[in-house]
N, C-alpha and C positions, 0 to 999 in steps of 0.2 A: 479175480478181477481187480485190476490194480486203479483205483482214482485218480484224477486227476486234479490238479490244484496249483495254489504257490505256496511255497515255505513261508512259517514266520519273519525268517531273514529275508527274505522278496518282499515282503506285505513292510515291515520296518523301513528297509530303503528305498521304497517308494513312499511313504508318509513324511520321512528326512527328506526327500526330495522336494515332492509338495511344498513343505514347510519351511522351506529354503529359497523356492523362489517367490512364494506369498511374502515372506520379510521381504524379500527387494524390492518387488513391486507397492507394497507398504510405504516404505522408506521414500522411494522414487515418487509416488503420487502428493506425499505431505510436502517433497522437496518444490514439485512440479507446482503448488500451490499456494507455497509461499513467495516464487517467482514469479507468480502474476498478480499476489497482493503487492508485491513492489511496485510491478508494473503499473499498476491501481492507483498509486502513491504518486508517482512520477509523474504518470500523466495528468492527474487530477491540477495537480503544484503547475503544470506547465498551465493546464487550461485557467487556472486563479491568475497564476504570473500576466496573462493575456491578457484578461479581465480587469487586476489592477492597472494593465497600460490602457486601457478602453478609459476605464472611470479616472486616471490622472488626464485625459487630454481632455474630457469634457466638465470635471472639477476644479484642475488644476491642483491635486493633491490626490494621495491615495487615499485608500479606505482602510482602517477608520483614521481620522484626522490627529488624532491621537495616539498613543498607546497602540494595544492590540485587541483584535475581537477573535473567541472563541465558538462562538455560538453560531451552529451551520444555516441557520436560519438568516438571519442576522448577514450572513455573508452568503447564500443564496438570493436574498431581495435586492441587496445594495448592488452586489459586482453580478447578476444576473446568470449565474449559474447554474448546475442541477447537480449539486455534491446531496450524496444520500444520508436523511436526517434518520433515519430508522436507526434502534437501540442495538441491533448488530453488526454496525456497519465495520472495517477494520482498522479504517483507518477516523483519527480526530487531526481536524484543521482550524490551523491559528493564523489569522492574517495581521504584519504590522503595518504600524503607520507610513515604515520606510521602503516598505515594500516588496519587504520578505514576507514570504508565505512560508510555514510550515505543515509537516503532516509528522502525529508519530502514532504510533503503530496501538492500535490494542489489546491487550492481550499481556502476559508475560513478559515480554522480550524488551517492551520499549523503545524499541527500533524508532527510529525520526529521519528524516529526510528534512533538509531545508534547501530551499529557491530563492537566492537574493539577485534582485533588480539591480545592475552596476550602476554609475554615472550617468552612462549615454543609455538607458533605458532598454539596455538589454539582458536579458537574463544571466547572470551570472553560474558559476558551477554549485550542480546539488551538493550538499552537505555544506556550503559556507555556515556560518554562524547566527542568525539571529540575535537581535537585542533580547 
């Protein structure tokens, strides 16, 4: 009576297989996720950037009138937003007084995104510079 079965070498490159498309799908979902904390980032900057044009036409200056505020509280009351204050959120936001908004990344990497407000009150290209 002869068994039936699969060889060590079938049982091996089927586990090499497995194990080779589980890396990629790995790799792909962390990639997949860090392209939507961008997206996170950018949008958040767009919907501040708005906020500072709202609060300069009925202050006539942006927020804060000075300097810069870091504190997401602090820039959810004043520019009336809903940026997420909880201890894991990804991203941290810095609004200055000229009207750039920042966001940089938490975590490792340091990654930053900056929105500056041109002349003519329109948003200029992410990554310009901040004071």
């Amino acid at each position: 009576m002869k068994i039936k079965g699969f060889t060590l070498l079938e049982l091996m490159i089927v586990i090499i297989i497995i194990g080779v498309m589980s890396t990629i799908s790995v790799i792909s979902y962390f990639s997949s996720k860090e392209r939507v904390a961008n997206k996170e980032a950018i949008t958040s900057l767009k919907m501040l950037n708005a906020a500072e044009k709202g609060y300069k036409v009925e202050t006539y200056s942006y927020y804060p009138s000075t300097g810069s505020v870091d504190n997401i509280i602090s820039i959810n009351n004043y520019l009336s937003v809903g940026l997420s204050n909880n201890a894991n959120r990804n991203w941290n936001y810095k609004v200055f007084s000229n009207g750039c908004v920042q966001a940089r990344r938490n975590g490792g990497d340091q990654r930053y995104f900056n929105l500056t407000i041109n002349y003519g009150g329109e948003p200029d290209s992410i990554n310009n510079l901040c004071p």
